[in-house]
Every structure is written in structure tokens, then in C-alpha cells.
C-alpha positions as CSV (number, residue, x, y, z in Angstrom):
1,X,29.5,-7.1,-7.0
2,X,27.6,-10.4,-5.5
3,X,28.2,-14.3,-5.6
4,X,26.3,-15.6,-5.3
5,X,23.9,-13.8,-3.2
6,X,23.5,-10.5,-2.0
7,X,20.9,-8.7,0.3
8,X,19.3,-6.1,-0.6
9,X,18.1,-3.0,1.9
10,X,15.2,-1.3,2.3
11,X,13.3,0.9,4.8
12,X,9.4,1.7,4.2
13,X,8.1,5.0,6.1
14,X,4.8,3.9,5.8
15,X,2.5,0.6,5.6
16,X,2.4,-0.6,1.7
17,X,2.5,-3.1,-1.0
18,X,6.2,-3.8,-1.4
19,X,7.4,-5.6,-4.6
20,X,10.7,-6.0,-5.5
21,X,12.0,-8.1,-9.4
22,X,15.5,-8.6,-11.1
23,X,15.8,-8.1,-14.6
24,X,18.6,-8.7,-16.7
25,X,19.7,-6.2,-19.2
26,X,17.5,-7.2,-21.5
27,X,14.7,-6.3,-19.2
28,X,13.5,-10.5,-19.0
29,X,12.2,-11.1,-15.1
30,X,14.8,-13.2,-13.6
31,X,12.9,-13.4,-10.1
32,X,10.7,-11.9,-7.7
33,X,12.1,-11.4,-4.0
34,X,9.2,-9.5,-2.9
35,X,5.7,-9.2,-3.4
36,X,3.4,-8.5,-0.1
37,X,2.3,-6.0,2.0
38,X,4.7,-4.7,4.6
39,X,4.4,-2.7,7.9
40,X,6.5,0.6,8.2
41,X,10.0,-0.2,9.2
42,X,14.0,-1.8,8.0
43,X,13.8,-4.5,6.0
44,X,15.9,-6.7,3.6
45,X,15.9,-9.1,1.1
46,X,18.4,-11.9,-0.1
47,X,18.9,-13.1,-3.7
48,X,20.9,-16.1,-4.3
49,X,21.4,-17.3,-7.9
50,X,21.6,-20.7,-7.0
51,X,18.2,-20.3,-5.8
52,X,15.3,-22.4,-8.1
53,X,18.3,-23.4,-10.9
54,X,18.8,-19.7,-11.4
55,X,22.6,-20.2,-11.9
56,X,22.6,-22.4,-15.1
57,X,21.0,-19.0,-16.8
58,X,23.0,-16.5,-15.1
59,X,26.2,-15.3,-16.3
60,X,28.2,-12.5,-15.4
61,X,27.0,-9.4,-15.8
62,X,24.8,-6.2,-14.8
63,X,21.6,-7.0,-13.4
64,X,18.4,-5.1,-12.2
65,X,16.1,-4.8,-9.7
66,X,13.4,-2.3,-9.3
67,X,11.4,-1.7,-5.6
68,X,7.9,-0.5,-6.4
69,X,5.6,0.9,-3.8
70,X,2.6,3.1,-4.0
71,X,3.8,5.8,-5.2
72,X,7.7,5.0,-5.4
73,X,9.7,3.1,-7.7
74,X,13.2,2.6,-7.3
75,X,16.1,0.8,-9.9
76,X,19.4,0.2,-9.3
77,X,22.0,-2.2,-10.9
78,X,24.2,-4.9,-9.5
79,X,26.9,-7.1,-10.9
80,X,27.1,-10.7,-10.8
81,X,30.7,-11.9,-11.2
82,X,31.1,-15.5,-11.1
């Protein structure tokens, strides 16, 4: 459970594209935390509803995000409790 932000954890064994959206549970995009090409190695990234007005739309709930790589895709769920 997150708020308003939590970090998110990743580790890339090789060099890629890395891009990483929240959905809610309706699948609607809510944002996109990362979208670049990264160097092998530990990384993380931070999503803060109160980022860009996010909050007014946000309520609590389960949310998604999904890390896509060549090759990988990864969802998992979070929960937003305000």
C-alpha cells in the first residue's frame, strides 16, 4: 500500500529500452514513469500521485503498472489508500 508515492524496483541484466505505465483497473494510462533506454544495472522509479494533478483523479484502490523490455513484460498491482 502507497501514499502518496511509492518507488518502484528494477534491475536490467542487459542494456535495453525500459518503459514502465500505471493503469487503473480499467486499463486507462494514468502515467508513464519510464520510457528510455537504460544501461545494465539497479534502478528505481518513484510515483507520486500528487505529481501533474494526478490526485484529484485518483481514488483508492488497485492500480497497475507494467515494465516492458525487449523481450520481458512484467505487471504487478499496487494499492493506493488515501
Amino acid at each position: 500500500p502507497f501514499n502518496p508515492e511509492t518507488t518502484i524496483e528494477y534491475t536490467i541484466p542487459k542494456a535495453t529500452n525500459v518503459e514502465i505505465k500505471v493503469y487503473d483497473v480499467l486499463g486507462r494510462e494514468i502515467a508513464t514513469l519510464v520510457n528510455e533506454f537504460k544501461q545494465a544495472g539497479k534502478y528505481n522509479a518513484k510515483f507520486n500521485i500528487g505529481d501533474a494533478g494526478r490526485s484529484r483523479g485518483m481514488s483508492s484502490g488497485v492500480y497497475f503498472y507494467r515494465m516492458s523490455t525487449e523481450g520481458f513484460t512484467l505487471v504487478k498491482k499496487m494499492m493506493l489508500l488515501k
